[in-house]
C-alpha positions in Angstrom: 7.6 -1.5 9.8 7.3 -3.7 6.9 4.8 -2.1 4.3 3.1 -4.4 1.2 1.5 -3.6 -1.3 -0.3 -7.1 -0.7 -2.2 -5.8 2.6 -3.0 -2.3 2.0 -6.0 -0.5 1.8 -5.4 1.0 -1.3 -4.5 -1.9 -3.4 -7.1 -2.9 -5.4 -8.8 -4.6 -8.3 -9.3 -2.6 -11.3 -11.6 -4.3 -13.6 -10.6 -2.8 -16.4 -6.8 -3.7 -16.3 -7.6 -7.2 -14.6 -5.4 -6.9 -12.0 -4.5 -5.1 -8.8 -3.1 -1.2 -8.6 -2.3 1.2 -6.4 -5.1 3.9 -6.5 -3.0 6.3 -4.8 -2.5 9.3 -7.2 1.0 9.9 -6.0 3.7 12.2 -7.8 6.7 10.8 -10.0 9.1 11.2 -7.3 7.9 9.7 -4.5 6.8 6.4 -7.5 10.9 6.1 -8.6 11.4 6.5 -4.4 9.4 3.8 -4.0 10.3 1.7 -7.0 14.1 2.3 -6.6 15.2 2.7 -2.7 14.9 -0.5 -1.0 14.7 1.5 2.5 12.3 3.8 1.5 8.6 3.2 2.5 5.4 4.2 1.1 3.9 7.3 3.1 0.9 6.4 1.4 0.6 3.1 3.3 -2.8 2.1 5.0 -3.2 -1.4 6.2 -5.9 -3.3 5.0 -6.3 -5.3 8.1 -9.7 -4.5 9.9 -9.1 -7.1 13.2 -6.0 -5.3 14.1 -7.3 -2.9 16.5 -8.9 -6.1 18.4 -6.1 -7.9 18.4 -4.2 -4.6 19.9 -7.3 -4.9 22.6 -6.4 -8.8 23.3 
C-alpha cells in the first residue's frame, strides 16, 4: 500500500505556519520511523479520498 502524506486525511492547512502538517500527535519514535525507514508506513494513515467506497461499488 502506498501511503502519502499528499492524500491523507490528516494533512492539512495550518494557517498559522502557511503550509500543510500532519495533525497527528504521534510520539518521537514512530516520527524518526517514519522519517528514516523507507519501508516503514504510517499507522496513522487515513485516506482523504471520499469516492473511494463508490468506486469499490462500480
Amino acid at each position: 500500500m502506498d501511503v502519502s502524506c499528499d492524500r491523507c486525511a490528516n494533512f492539512v492547512f495550518d494557517d498559522d505556519y502557511e503550509d500543510y502538517v500532519c495533525m497527528v500527535n504521534m510520539d518521537e519514535d514512530d516520527y524518526v520511523r517514519l522519517t528514516t525507514d523507507t519501508h516503514y508506513q504510517c499507522p496513522y494513515f487515513r485516506n482523504d479520498d471520499e469516492y473511494e467506497v463508490v468506486r469499490h461499488q462500480m
